[in-house]
N, C-alpha and C positions, 0 to 999 in steps of 0.2 A: 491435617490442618492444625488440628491441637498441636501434635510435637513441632510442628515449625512455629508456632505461635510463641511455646513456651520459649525455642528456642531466640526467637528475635525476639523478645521480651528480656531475656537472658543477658541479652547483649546490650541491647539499650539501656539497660540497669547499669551493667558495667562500666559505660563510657563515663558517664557524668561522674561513677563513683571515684574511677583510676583517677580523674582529675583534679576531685579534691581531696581524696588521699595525697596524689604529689606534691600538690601546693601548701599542703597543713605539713607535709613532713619537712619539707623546704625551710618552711617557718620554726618549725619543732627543734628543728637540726642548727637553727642560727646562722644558717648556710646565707639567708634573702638578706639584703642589705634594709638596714630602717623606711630606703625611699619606694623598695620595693613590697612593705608587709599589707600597705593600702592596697595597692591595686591585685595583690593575690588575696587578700580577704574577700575584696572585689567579683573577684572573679569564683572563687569560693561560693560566693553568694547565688552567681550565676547559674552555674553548674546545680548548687542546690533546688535551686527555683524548678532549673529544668527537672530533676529528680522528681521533685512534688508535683510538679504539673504533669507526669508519665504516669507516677501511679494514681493521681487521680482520674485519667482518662482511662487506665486500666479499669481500675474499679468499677467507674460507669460500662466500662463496656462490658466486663462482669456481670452487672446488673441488668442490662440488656438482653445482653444472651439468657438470662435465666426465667429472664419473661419480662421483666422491669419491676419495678420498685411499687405496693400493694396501696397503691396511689388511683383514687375514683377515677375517671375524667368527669372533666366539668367541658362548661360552654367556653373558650376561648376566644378574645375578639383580636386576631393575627396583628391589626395594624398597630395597637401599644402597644403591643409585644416587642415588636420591632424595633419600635423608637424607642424602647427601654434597651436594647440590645445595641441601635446606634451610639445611643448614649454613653454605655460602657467602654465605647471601642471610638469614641471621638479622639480621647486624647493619643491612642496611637496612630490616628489618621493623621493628626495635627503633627503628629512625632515625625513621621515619614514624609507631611507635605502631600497627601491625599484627600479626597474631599470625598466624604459618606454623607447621603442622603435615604432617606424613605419616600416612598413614591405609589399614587395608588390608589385605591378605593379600599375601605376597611371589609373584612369578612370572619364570619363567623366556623368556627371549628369544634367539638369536641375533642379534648385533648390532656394531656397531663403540661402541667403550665411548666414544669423545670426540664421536662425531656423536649420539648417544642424550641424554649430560649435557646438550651444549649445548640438544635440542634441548628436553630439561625445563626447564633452565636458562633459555631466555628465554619460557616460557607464563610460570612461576610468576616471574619476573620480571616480563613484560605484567602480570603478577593484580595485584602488588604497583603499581604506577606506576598500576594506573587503580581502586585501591581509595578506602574512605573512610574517614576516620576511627574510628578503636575495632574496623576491619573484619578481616576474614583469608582465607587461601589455605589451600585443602586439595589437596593434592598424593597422591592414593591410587594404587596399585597392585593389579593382582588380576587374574582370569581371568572373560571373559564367558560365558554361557550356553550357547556352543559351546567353550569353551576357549581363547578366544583371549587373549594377554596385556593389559594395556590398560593404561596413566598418564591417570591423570583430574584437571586442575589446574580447582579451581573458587577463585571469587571473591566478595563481596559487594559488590562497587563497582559502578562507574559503569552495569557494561552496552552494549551496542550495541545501534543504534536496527536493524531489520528491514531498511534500507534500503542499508544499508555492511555489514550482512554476508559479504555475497558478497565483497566487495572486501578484506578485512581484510590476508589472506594476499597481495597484492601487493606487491610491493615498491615502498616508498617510498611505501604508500596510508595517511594518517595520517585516523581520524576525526578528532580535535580536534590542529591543529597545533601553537595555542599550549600546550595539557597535556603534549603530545612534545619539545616545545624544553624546557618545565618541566622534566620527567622525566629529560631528557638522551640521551632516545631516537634511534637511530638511522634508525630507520621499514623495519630489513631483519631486525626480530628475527622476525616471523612467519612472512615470505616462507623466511627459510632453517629455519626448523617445519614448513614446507611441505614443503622438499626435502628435510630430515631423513627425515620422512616415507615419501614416494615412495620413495625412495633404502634405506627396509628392508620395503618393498612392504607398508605399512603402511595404513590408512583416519583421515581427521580428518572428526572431528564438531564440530559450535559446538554449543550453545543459550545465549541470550543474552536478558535483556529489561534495557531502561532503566528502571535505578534498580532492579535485584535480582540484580545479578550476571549474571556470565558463568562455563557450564564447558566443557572444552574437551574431549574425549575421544580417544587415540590408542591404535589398535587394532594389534597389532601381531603377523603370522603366527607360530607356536612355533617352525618351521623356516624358512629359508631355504634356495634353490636353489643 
């Protein structure tokens, strides 16, 4: 698992980098015409961003695997959390023509506060990049029938077929790749969901069908050890 890791780690490195190598040599060489140096800087940009945003999600999940980051937990209350996290991610709702809400009753968790956002931060992110048009993410909060805390990020979009579900949460396991290059996806938002998870001895749930959504449910003990 490590050497296929490294190796698709490998490779993902290399895409973004071939591309703004070509575009800078393009421009280097005097080759790009004057109306062309915007939009390949542009694009430059692009490519970069994704670059940063790969090895920042590497890092984290570095940091995961090694046990996380030498951070207490404290008492969490899930439901600001969330609306801190809708917040961040309104203006690409707004971008796409999606409508993100929180929804809920508030609960309480022990937790580590920047491993918890992020790991809400990229479901309801996933919700948003594989939505459909006029669609929305509901991002709930509240306690299960035993008491347990739970974030529930659901969707109206695309869905996953029965057959990649199992595999969603692996790293670098992309159902549709050209949607994820669209997106600007890194393909390690749910694998580190995953570790989030584990990591507050927490339960994930999918249910998923194509073409009605997907919700995701994260169960998560009141106490930790």
């Amino acid at each position: 698992q490590r050497q296929e890791f490294t190796a698709n780690v490998s490779h993902e490195l290399k895409t973004p980098l071939t591309s703004i190598m070509g575009y800078a040599e393009i421009i280097e060489a005097g080759i790009a015409k004057p109306t062309d140096v915007v939009p390949f800087a542009g694009k430059i940009r692009t490519e970069a961003q994704r670059l940063l945003s790969l090895i920042e999600d590497i890092i984290r999940l570095s940091q995961l695997d090694a046990g996380g980051e030498e951070i207490p937990f404290e008492p969490i209350e899930l439901q600001p959390l969330c609306c801190t996290v809708r917040s961040r991610l309104q203006s690409k709702a707004d971008r796409l023509g999606l409508k993100i809400e929180c929804a809920g009753e508030n609960a309480t968790v022990s937790g580590q506060r920047r491993t918890l956002e992020q790991m809400v931060f990229n479901l309801a992110d996933n919700a948003l990049a594989y939505n459909r048009p006029n669609g929305s993410v509901t991002i709930e909060t509240g306690t299960d029938s035993g008491g347990a805390p739970f974030v529930r990020v659901s969707d109206t979009g695309i869905g996953i077929a029965p057959e990649h579900q199992p595999r969603i949460f692996e790293r670098f396991y992309r159902v549709d790749k050209s949607h994820s290059k669209a997106s600007g996806g890194t393909g390690l938002g749910l694998s580190i969901v995953k570790h989030a998870v584990a990591y507050h001895h927490g339960t994930l749930n999918l249910e998923s069908q194509p073409g009605k959504g997907t919700t995701i449910t994260v169960t998560i003990p009141r106490k930790q050890s």
